[in-house]
C-alpha positions in Angstrom: -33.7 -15.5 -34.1 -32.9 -18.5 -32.7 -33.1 -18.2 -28.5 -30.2 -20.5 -27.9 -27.9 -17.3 -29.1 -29.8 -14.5 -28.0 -32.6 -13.8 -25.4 -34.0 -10.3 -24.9 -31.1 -9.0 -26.5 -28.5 -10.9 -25.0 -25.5 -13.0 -25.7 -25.3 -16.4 -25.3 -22.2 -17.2 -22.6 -20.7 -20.0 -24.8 -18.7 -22.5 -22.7 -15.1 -20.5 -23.1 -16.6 -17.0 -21.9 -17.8 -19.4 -18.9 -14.5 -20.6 -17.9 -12.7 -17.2 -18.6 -15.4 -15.7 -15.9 -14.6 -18.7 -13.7 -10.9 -18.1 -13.9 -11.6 -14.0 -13.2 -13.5 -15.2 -10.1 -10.6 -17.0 -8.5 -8.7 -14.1 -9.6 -10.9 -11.9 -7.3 -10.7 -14.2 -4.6 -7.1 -15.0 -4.9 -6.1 -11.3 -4.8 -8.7 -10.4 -1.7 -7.0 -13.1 0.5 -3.4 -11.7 -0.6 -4.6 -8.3 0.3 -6.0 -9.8 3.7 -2.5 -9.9 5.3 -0.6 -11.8 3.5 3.1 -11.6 3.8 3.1 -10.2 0.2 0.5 -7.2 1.5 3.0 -6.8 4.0 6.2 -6.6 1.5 9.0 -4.8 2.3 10.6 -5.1 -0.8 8.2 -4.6 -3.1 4.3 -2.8 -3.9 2.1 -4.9 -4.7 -0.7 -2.8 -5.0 -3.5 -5.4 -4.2 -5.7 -2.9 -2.4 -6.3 -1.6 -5.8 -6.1 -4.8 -7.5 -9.2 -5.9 -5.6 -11.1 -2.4 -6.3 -9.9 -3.1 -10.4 -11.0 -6.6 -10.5 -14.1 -6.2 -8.6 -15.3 -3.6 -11.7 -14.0 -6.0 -14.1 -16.0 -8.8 -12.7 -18.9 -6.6 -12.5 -18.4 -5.3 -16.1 -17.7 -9.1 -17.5 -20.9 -10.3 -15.7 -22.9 -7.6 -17.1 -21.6 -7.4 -20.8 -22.1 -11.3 -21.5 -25.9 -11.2 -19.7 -25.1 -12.8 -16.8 -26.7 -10.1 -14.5 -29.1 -7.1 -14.6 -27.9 -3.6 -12.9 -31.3 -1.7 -12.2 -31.2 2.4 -11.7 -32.3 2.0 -8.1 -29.0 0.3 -7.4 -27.2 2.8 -9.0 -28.7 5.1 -6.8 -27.7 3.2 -3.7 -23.8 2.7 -4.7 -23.7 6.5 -5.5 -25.0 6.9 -2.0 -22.3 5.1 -0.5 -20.0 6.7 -2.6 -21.2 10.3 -1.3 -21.3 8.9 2.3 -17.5 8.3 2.2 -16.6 11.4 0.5 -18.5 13.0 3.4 -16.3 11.4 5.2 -12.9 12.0 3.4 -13.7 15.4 3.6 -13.9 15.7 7.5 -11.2 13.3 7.9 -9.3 14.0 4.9 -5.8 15.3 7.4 -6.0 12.6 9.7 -6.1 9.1 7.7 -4.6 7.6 4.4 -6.8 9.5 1.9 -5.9 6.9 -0.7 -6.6 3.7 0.8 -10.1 4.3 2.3 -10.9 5.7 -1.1 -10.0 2.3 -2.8 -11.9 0.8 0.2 -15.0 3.0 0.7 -15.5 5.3 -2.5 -14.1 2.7 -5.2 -14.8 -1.1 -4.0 -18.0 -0.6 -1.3 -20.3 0.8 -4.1 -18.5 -1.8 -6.3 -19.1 -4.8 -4.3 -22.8 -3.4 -3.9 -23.8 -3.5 -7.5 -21.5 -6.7 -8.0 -23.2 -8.7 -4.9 -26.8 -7.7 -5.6 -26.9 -8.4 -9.1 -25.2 -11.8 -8.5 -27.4 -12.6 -5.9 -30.7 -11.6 -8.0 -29.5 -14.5 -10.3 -28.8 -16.6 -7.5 -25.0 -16.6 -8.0 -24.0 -14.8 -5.1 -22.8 -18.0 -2.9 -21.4 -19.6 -6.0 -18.7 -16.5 -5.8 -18.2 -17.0 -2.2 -17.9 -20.4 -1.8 -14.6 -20.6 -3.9 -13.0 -18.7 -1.0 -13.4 -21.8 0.6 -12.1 -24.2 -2.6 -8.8 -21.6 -2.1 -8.3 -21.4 1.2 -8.8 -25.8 1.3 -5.6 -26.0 -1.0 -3.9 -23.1 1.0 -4.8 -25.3 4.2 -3.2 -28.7 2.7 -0.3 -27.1 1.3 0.8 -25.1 4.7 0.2 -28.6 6.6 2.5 -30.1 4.6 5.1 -27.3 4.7 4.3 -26.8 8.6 5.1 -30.5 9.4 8.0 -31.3 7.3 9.7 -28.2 6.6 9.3 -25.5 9.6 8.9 -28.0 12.7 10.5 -31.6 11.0 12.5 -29.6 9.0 12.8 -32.0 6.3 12.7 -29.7 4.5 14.8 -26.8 3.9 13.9 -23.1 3.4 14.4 -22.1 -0.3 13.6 -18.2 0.2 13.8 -15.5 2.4 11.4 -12.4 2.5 11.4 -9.0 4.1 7.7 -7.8 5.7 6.5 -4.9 7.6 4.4 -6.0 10.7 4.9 -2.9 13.4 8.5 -3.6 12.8 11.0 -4.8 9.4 12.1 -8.5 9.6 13.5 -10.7 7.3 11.1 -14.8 7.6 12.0 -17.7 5.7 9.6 -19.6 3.3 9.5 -22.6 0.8 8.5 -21.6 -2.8 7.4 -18.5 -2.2 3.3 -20.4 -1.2 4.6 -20.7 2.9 6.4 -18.8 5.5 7.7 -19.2 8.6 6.7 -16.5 10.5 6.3 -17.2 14.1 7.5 -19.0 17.1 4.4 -20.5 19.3 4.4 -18.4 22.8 1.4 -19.3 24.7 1.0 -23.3 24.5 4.5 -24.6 23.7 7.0 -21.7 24.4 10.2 -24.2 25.5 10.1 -26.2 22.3 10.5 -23.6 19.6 7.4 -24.6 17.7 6.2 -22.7 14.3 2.9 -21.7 14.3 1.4 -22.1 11.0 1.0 -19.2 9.1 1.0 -19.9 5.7 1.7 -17.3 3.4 0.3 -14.6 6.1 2.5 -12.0 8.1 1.5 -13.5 11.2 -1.2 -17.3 12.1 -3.5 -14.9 13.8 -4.5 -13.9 9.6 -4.5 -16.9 8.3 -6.6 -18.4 11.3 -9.0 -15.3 10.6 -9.2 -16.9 7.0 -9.2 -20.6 7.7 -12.5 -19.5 10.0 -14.0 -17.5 7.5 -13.4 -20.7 4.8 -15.2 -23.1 7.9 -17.9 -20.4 8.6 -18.8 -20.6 5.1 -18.8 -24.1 4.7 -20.7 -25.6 7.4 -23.9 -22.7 7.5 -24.2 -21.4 4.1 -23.2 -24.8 2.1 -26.7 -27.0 1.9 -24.6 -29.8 2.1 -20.9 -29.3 4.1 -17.7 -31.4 2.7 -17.3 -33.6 6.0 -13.4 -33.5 4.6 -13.1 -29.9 3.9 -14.5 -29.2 7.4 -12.0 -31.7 9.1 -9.3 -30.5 7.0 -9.9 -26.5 7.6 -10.5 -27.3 11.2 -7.2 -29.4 11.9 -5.3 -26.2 10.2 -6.9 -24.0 12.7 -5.8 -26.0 15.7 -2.1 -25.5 14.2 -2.3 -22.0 13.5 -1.9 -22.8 17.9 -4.0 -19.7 18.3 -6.6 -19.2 21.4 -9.1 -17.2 18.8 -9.1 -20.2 16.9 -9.7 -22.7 19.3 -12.5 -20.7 20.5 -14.0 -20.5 17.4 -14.1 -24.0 17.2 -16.2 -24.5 19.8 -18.2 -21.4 18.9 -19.0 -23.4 15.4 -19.5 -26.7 17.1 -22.1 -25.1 19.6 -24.2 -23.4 16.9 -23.6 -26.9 14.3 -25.5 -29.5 17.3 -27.9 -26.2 18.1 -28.8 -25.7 14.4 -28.9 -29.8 14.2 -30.7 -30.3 16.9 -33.9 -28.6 16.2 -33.8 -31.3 12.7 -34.0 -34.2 15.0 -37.0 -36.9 16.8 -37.5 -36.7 20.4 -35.2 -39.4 20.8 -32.6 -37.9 18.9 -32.8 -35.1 20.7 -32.5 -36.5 24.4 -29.4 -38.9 22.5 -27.8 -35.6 21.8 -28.0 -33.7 25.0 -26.8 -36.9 26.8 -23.7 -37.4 24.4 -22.8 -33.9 25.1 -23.3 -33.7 28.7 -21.3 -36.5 28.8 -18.5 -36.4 26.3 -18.5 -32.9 24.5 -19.2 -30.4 27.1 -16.3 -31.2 29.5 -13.9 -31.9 26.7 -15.2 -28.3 25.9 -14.7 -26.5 28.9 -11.5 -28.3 29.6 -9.9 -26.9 26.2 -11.2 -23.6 26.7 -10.1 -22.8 30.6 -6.7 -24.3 29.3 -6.3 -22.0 26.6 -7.3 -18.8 28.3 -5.1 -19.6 31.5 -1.9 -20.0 28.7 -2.8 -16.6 27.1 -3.7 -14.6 30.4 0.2 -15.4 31.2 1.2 -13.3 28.2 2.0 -10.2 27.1 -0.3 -10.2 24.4 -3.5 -10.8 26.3 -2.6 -7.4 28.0 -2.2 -5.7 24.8 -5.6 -7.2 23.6 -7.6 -5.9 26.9 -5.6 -2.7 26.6 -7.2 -2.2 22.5 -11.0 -2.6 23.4 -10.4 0.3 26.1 -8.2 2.4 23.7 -10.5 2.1 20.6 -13.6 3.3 23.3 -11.4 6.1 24.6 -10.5 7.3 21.2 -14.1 7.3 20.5 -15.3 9.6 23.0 -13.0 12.1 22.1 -14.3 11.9 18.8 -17.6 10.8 19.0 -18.8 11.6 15.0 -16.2 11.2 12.8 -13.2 9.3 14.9 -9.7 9.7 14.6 -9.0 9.0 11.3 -10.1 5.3 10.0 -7.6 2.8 10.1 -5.1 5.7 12.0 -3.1 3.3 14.2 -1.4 6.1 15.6 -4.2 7.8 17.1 -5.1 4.2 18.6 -1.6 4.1 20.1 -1.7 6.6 22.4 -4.7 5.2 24.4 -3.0 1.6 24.4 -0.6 -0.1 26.5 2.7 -1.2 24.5 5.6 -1.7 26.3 7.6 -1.9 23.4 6.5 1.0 20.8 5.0 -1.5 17.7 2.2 -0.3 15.9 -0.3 -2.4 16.0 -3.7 -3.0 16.8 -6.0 -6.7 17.9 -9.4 -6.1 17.1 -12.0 -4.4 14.2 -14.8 -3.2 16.6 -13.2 -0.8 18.9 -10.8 -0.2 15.6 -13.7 0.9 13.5 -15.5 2.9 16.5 -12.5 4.8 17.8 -10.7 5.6 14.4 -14.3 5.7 12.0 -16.1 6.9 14.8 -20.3 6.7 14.6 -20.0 7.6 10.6 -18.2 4.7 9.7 -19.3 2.2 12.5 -22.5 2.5 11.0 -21.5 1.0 8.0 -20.0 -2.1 9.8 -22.7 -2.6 12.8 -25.9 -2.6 10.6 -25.1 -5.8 8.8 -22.9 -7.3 11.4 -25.5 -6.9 14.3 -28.2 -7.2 11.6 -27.0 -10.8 10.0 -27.2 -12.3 13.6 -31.0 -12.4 13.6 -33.0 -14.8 11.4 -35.7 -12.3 11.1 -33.2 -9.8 9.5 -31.1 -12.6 7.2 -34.1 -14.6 6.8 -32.4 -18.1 7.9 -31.3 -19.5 10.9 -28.0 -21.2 8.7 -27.3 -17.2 7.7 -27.7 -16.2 11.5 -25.0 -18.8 12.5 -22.6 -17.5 9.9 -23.4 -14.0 11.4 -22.6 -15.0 14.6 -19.4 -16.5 13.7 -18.4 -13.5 11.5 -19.5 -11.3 14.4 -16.5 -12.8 17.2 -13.6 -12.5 14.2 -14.9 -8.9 13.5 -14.6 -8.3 17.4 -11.7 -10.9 17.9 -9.4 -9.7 15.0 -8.0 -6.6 13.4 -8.5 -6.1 9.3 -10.7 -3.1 9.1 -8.3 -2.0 6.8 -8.6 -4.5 4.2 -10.6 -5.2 1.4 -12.2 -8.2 3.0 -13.2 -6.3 5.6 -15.5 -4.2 3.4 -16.7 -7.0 1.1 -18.5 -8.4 4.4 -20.2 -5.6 4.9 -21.6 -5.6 1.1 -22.3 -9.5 1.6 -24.4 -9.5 4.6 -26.2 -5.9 3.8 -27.4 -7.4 0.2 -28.1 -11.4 2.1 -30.5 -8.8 4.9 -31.5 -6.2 2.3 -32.8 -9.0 -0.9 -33.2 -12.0 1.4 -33.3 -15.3 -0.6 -33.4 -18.9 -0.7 -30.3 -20.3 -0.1 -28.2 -21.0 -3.7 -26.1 -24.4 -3.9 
C-alpha cells in the first residue's frame, strides 16, 4: 500500500484535517485564557461554563490527535493519568464538605490526567511547544487590540463605550467595554491616583489577570522560543507596563536579569566585560530606580496590606490543617485568617492559596514541577530553568489556583522534567 496514505496502520493527516486540528488548538487556548479570569469567567449574567469547556476540549484534542496518527498513547501513561485521577479522588473524599466538589473535579480528576496524556504524547512527537507557543500568537493580538482600546477609548476617550457588562469579582458591578473584546475595569491607585487613569485590563475582571497572562505570553517567548520575535517581546512588554501593575514591572526586570544572564554566558571575553560595563552603568540604576519607586507607591496602599496579610493567612490555615487543608480553592476558610477591612472575598497569591486550602496533598502536586523546573539538571536546559523561574514569582505573586491554567502548568513542566527533550521550534 502506498506509504504516503498509510504508515503502520495509520491515516494520512491530509492538509484539511491539519488546519481543522490547528483551528481546535486555538480553540483550546482561546477558551483556557477566557477561563483564566476573564470578565466572561467572571459573568454575572450568564454561565459560561468554560471550566468544563477546557476539560471537553482538552479530550477532544487528545482524541483528534490520536485518531488521525498524530500521537501514540502508551499503557504506562495510562497508568500514570489513572493515578492522578485516584490521587484527587482521595482527595474529594476527605475534602468532599469543605470545597466545590465540582470544580476541582473538572480541574484535578477530569483535565490533570487529561493534560498528562495530551502533553506527553505531544511532546514525544516534538509538538508540545508548537501548542504552547500559540498562547503567545493570542495573547500578541489581545495585547494590540487592548492598546488601542486603552489609549483611545478608556483614557483619550475617543472612543465611546458600546456595551456594558455585569461581573462577580468579591462584589457585583456593572464595567463598560467596546465590542465586547475590551473592558474598562479599573481606575489606576498606586502610580497615578489624581488623574483617573484606566489600567488596562483587557477583556479580564481586573489588569492584575491579564498582566499574569501578558507574562506568561513574554515568559514563553523569550526562553522557550529558539529564536524570540524582537516585536512580540517589545509589544507584550509595553502592555505590561500599562496594565500599571507593580507585579508587572517587577517581572520585567526579573526577565531582563535572567535574558543578559542567559546571554551572557554566549558571549567573548570582551563581550562579556562590554556587558557588565553597560549595565553597571546604564541598566542597573535605571533598574533599581523603577523598582524602589514602585514598591514605595504600593506600600502606601491598602492593597499591599491585604497581600502581606495572604502569605500569613494561607500559612496559618495550613497549620491547622496540615494534610488535607481547608478545602482547595475555599476562599472562605482563607478569609478568616486575613486582614480585610472591607469584607470582599478574595485572595493575592497561589502558593500560600494552594498550601493553606490543598494543604501538603495538593501542594505536592504544584511544588514538584514548579520547584523542580527551576533547576537545569531537573528541566534539562538552562532556557527551561529561566521560564521556571519566571513562572515560579506569578505562581507566588498571583492568585489562579483555581483555574484551568493553573493545572495545565503543572502537567507542562512535570512532562518538560519527567521526558526531557531538545527544545522543539
Amino acid at each position: 500500500m502506498d506509504r504516503r496514505l498509510r504508515t503502520k496502520g495509520r491515516i494520512r493527516i491530509p492538509g484539511t484535517t491539519e488546519l481543522l486540528l490547528i483551528l481546535l488548538e486555538y480553540a483550546w487556548v482561546l477558551t483556557v485564557i477566557l477561563n483564566g479570569n476573564s470578565v466572561y469567567h467572571a459573568s454575572a449574567q450568564k454561565e459560561y461554563h468554560l471550566l468544563e469547556l477546557c476539560v471537553l476540549l482538552t479530550v477532544v484534542l487528545l482524541l483528534a490527535n490520536w485518531f488521525t496518527g498524530r500521537v501514540r498513547v502508551v499503557v504506562r501513561e495510562v497508568i500514570v493519568a489513572v493515578g492522578l485521577l485516584l490521587y484527587s479522588v482521595v482527595y474529594i473524599s476527605a475534602r468532599q464538605d469543605s470545597m466545590s466538589v465540582v470544580d476541582f473535579a473538572f480541574l484535578f480528576a477530569g483535565g490533570l490526567p487529561s493534560l498528562y496524556l495530551l502533553f506527553v504524547a505531544l511532546h514525544k512527537e516534538g509538538r508540545l511547544l508548537q501548542l504552547i507557543f500559540k498562547f503567545v500568537t493570542v495573547l500578541t493580538v489581545l495585547a494590540a487590540i487592548s492598546i488601542f482600546f486603552w489609549l483611545f477609548g478608556s483614557n483619550m476617550r475617543w472612543i465611546r463605550p458600546t456595551t456594558s457588562f455585569f461581573i462577580n469579582w468579591g462584589y457585583t458591578k456593572r464595567i463598560y467595554g467596546f465590542h465586547g473584546i475590551h473592558f474598562q475595569t479599573q481606575l489606576d491607585t498606586t502610580f497615578l491616583r489624581e488623574e483617573f487613569i484606566y489600567r488596562n485590563s483587557s477583556i479580564f475582571a481586573e489588569a492584575p489577570m491579564y498582566n499574569l497572562w501578558l507574562d506568561i505570553a513574554l515568559a514563553i517567548e523569550l526562553f522557550l522560543k529558539k529564536k524570540p520575535s524582537r516585536g512580540r517581546v517589545i509589544l507584550l512588554a509595553v502592555t505590561v507596563l500599562t496594565t500599571m501593575s507593580v507585579t508587572g514591572i517587577l517581572f520585567l526586570v526579573l526577565c531582563t536579569v535572567l535574558w543578559i544572564v542567559q546571554d551572557y554566558r554566549k558571549q567573548s571575553a570582551f563581550m562579556k566585560r562590554m556587558i557588565i560595563a553597560m549595565t553597571l552603568l546604564l541598566m542597573f540604576p535605571v533598574l533599581v530606580a523603577l523598582v524602589s519607586y514602585s514598591l514605595m507607591m504600593k506600600s502606601d496602599t491598602t492593597s499591599y496590606i491585604l497581600r502581606l496579610s495572604d502569605y500569613v493567612a494561607g500559612v496559618k490555615l495550613w497549620w491547622e490543617y496540615p494534610i488535607f487543608g481547608g478545602g482547595y480553592a475555599n476562599l472562605r476558610a482563607l478569609q478568616q485568617y486575613s486582614y480585610d477591612p472591607n469584607g470582599v472575598l478574595g485572595f493575592s497569591n497561589s502558593v500560600s492559596a494552594v498550601l493553606g486550602t490543598g494543604g501538603l496533598w495538593m501542594s505536592v502536586l504544584f511544588f514538584l514541577p514548579h520547584f523542580g523546573m527551576v533547576l537545569p539538571r531537573a528541566s534539562g536546559s538552562r532556557e527551561y530553568s529561566c521560564f521556571g523561574i519566571c513562572y515560579l514569582f506569578l505562581f507566588c505573586t498571583t492568585a489562579y489556583f483555581g483555574r484551568f491554567v493553573a493545572v495545565m502548568m503543572i502537567a507542562f513542566e512535570a512532562v518538560l522534567i519527567l521526558y526531557p527533550r531538545r527544545k522543539v521550534t
